[in-house]
C-alpha positions in Angstrom: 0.0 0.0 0.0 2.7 2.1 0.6 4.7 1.8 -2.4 1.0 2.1 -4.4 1.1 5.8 -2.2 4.8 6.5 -3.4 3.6 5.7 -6.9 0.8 8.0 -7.1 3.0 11.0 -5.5 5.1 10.8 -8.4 3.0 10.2 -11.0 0.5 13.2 -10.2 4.2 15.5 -9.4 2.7 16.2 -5.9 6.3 16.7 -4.6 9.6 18.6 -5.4 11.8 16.3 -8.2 14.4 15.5 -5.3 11.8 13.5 -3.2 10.1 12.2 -6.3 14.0 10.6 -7.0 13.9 9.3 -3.9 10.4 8.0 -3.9 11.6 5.9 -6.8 14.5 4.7 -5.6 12.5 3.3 -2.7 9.8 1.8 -4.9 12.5 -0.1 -6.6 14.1 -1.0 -2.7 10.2 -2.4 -2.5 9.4 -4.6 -5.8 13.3 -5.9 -5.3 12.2 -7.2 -1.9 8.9 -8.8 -2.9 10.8 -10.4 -5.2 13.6 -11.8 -2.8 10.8 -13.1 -0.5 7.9 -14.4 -3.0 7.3 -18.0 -2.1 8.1 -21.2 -3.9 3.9 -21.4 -4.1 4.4 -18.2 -6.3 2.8 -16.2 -3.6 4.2 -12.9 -2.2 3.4 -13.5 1.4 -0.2 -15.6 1.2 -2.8 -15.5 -1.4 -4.6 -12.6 -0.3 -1.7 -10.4 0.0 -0.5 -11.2 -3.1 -3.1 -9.0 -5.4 -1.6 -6.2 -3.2 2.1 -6.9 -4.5 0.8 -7.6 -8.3 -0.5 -4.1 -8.3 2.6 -2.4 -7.1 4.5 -4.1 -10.7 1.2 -2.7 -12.8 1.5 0.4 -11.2 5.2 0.8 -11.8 4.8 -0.7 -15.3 7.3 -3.3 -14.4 5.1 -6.5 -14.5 6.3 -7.3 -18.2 9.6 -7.6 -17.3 9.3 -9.3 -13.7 8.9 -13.3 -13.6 8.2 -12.9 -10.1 4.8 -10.8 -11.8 3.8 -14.3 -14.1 4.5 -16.6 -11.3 2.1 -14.4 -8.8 -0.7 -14.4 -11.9 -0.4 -18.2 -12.1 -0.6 -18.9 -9.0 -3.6 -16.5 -8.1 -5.5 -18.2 -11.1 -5.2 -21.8 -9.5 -6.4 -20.5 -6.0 -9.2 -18.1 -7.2 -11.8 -20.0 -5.1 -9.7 -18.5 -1.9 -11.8 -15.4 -2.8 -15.4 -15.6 -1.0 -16.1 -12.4 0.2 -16.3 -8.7 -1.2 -13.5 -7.1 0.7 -11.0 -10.2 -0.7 -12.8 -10.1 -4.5 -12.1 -6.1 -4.2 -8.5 -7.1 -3.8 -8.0 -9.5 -6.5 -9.8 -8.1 -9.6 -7.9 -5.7 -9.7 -4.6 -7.3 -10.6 -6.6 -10.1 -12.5 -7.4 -6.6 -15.0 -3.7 -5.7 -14.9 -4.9 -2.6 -13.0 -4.2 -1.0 -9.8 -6.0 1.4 -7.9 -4.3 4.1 -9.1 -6.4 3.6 -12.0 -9.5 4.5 -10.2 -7.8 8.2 -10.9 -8.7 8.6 -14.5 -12.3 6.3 -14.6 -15.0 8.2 -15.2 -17.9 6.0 -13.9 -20.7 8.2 -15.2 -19.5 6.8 -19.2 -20.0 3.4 -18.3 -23.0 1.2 -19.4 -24.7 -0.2 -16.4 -24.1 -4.1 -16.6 -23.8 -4.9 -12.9 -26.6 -7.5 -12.3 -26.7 -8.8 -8.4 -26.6 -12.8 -8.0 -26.7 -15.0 -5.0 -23.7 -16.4 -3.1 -23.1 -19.5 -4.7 -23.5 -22.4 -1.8 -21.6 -25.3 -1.6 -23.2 -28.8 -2.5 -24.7 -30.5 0.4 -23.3 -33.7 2.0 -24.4 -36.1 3.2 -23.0 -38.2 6.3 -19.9 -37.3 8.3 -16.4 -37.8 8.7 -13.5 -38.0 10.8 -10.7 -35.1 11.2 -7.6 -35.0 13.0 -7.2 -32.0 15.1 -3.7 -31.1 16.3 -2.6 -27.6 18.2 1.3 -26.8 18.1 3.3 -24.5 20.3 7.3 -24.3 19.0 7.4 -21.3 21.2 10.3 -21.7 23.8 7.6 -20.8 26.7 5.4 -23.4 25.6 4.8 -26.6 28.3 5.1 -28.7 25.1 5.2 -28.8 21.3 1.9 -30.2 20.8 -0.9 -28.9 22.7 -3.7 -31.3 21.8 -4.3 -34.5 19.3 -7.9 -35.5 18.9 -9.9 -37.1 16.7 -13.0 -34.8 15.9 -16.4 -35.6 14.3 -18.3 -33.6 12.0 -20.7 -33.7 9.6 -19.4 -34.2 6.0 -18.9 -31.1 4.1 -18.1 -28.8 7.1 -15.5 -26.1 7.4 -12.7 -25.9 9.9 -14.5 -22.9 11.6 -17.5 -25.7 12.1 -15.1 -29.0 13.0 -13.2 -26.3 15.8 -16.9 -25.5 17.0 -17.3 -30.0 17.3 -14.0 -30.2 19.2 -15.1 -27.5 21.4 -18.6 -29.3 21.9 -16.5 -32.7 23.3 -16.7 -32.3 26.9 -13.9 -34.8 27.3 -11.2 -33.0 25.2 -11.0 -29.4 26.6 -10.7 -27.8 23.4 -11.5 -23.8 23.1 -11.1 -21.4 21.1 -11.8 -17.6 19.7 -12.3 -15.5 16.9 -12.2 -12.1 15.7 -14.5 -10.9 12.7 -12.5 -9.3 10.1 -13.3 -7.8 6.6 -12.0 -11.3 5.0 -14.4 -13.4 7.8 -13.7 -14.9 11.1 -9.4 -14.7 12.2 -8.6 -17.2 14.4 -7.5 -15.2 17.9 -7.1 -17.5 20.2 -6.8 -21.5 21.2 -6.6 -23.5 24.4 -6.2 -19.8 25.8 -3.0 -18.8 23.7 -3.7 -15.3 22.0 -2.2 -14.7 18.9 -0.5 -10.7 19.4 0.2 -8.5 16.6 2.1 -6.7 19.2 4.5 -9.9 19.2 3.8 -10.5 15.3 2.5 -13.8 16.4 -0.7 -15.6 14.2 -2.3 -19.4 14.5 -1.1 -20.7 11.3 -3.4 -23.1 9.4 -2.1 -26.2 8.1 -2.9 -29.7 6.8 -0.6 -32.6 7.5 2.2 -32.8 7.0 3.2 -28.9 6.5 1.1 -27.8 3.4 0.2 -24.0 4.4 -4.1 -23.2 3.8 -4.6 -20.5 1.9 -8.0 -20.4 2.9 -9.9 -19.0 6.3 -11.4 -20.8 9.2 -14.5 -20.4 7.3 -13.8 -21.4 4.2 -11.7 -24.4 3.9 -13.5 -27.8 4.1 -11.3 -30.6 5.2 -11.3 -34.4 4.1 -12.1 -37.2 6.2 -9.1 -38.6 7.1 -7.9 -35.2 7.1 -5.0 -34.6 9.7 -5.3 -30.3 10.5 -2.8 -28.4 12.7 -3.2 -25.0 13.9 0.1 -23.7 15.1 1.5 -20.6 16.8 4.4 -18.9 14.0 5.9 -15.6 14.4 5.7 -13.5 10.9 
């Protein structure tokens, strides 16, 4: 966002040519970061952060000449069912147009046609039956008791997302599982579990994974496990 914001001072010459050299200098300090640290999944970051990076190479006019750009557009295609809500869609069409927002300067709305037609949420099949899914909490911290917090088998009904198989393992008395979330723009974040508290303060998050160490680029919400299916939520530093 901030390189986007560097962009757009210089474009519109809203500052003096010596900070508009350095503005540059530091956009280029920015894309040669991004793409040090893009992923071997051909993200920059996760898969909603990604659209964010994208746009700074469109808005630069650098994505023609940046693999790092085609990798990022190949692998945003394959995951484009990672995008449920508004907020996340807002983010990724973009980039999927090979536009940023700095193009929102020079649309004039008013010359548009009128083609927007509302639809329904599209709702996933029902199931029928239920399954079985492995639930495993991890603490590598140094202050943790142990590595793993909790190994359970919890039943669900078939079809149901990790948000609703956390809710089962909560529901078994026997295994004193809890846990919390926060309500985002991009749904439910997973906050807290067996009462650790993931801090931004101490750029701490509950990771989402699926055995054996394949990262979810989905939310709580959204992803919809296997039976069979071993999940671990774990508590990583960024």
């Amino acid at each position: 966002v901030a390189a986007l914001a560097f962009t757009c001072l210089e474009r519109e010459r809203l500052v003096g040519a010596g900070l508009a050299a350095e503005l540059r200098a530091a956009m280029h300090r920015v894309r040669r970061r991004m793409v040090e640290v893009q992923g071997q999944d051909g993200f920059f970051g996760n898969v909603y952060s990604t659209p964010w990076a994208m746009q700074v190479f469109i808005a630069t006019k650098t994505c023609r000449t940046q693999p790092a750009y085609g990798r990022a557009m190949a692998a945003l295609l394959e995951n484009l069912d990672a995008f449920t809500t508004a907020a996340t869609m807002a983010q990724a069409l973009p980039a999927l147009h090979g536009r940023s927002y700095l193009d929102l300067a020079t649309t004039q709305c008013r010359e548009e046609p009128d083609t927007l037609t509302p639809i329904g949420p599209e709702l996933p099949p029902e199931v029928s039956g239920n399954m079985t899914v492995r639930l495993v909490v991890e603490c590598p911290e140094r202050w943790c008791p142990q590595r793993q917090l909790y190994d359970q088998p919890v039943p669900a009904p078939a079809g149901a997302s990790l948000l609703d198989v956390l809710r089962a393992a909560a529901a078994q008395g026997s295994s004193n599982f809890t846990f919390d979330t926060q309500e985002t723009s991009q749904g439910p974040f997973l906050s807290r579990v067996l009462g650790l508290e993931a801090r931004q303060q101490k750029r701490s998050y509950w990771q989402l994974l699926t055995a054996p160490s394949t990262s979810l680029q989905m939310g709580v919400a959204d992803y919809r496990p296997s039976d069979g299916e071993t999940l671990i939520l774990r508590l990583s530093r960024w």
